[in-house]
N, C-alpha and C positions, 0 to 999 in steps of 0.2 A: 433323620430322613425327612420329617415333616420338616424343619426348617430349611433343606436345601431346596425343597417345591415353592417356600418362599422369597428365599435370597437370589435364587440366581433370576426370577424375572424382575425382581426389583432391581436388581443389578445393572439388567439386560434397557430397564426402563429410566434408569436413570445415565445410563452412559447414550442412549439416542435423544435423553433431553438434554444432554451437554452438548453433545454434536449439534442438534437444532438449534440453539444459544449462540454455538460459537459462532464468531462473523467469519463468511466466505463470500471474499471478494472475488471477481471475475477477471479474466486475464485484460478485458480492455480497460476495468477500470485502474488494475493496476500500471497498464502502458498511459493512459492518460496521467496516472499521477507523477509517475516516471519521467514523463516529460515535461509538466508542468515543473516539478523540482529539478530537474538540470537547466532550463531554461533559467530559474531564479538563481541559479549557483551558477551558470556560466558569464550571465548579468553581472554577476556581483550584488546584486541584493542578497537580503535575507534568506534564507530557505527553513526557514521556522515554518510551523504550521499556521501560525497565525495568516503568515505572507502567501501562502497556498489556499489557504479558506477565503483572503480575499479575491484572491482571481479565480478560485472556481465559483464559489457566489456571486462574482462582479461580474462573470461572462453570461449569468442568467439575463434572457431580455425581460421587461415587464410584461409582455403579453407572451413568455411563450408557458406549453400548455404542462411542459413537461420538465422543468426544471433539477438541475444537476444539483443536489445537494450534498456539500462536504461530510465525507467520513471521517473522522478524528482518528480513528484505529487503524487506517491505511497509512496515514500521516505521519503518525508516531513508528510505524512498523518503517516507515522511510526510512524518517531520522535514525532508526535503531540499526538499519543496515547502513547508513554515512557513516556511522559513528562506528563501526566496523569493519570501515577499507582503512589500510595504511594512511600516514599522511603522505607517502608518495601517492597512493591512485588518489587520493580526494585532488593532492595540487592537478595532478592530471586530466580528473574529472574535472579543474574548475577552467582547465585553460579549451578543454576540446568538449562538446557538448555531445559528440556524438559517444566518443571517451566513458562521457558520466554514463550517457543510456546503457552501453555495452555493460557496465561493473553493474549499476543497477538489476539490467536485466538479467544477470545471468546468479542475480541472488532471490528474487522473486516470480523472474518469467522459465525456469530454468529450461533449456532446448528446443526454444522459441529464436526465431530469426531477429535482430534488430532491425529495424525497419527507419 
């Protein structure tokens, strides 16, 4: 009995410091990234993360105050969801951009309007 007075708040204290830890991204940053990677894919460029780190890095101005700096685990969660449409919806997504946003959105924005 004395041990469960101990386990279950360490339990309790270790499962809200994973939740704290784990990253949660916000819906605009994911419609921003959404659309940075369909733009690159409907392009025909890359849509690696590298090619994404440098256009959200490279839209930063020198003077501004507040700059947008690249998440790598938003990036990688993209690529993990491309790599999980058909190759019919990715050809799809690569000829219509609005296409891409829609498969996108409806794996990370789920019952959110495209816009």
């Amino acid at each position: 009995m004395l041990k469960l007075k101990f386990i279950v708040p360490l339990l309790i204290i270790i499962s809200a410091a994973v939740w704290w830890l784990m990253p949660h991204y916000s819906d605009g940053d994911k419609g921003y990234y959404i659309a940075i990677f369909c733009t690159l894919t409907h392009d025909g460029r890359g849509n690696t993360a590298q090619d994404m780190q440098q256009i959200i890095e490279g839209s930063n101005a020198d003077y501004a105050l507040q700059k947008i700096h690249f998440q790598q685990g938003l990036a990688d969660h993209l690529q993990a969801v491309w790599q999980d449409l058909s190759p019919e919806q990715q050809q799809q997504a690569r000829q219509e951009r609005l296409s891409c946003r829609r498969l996108m959105s409806e794996k990370l924005l789920p019952g959110q309007p495209v816009q």
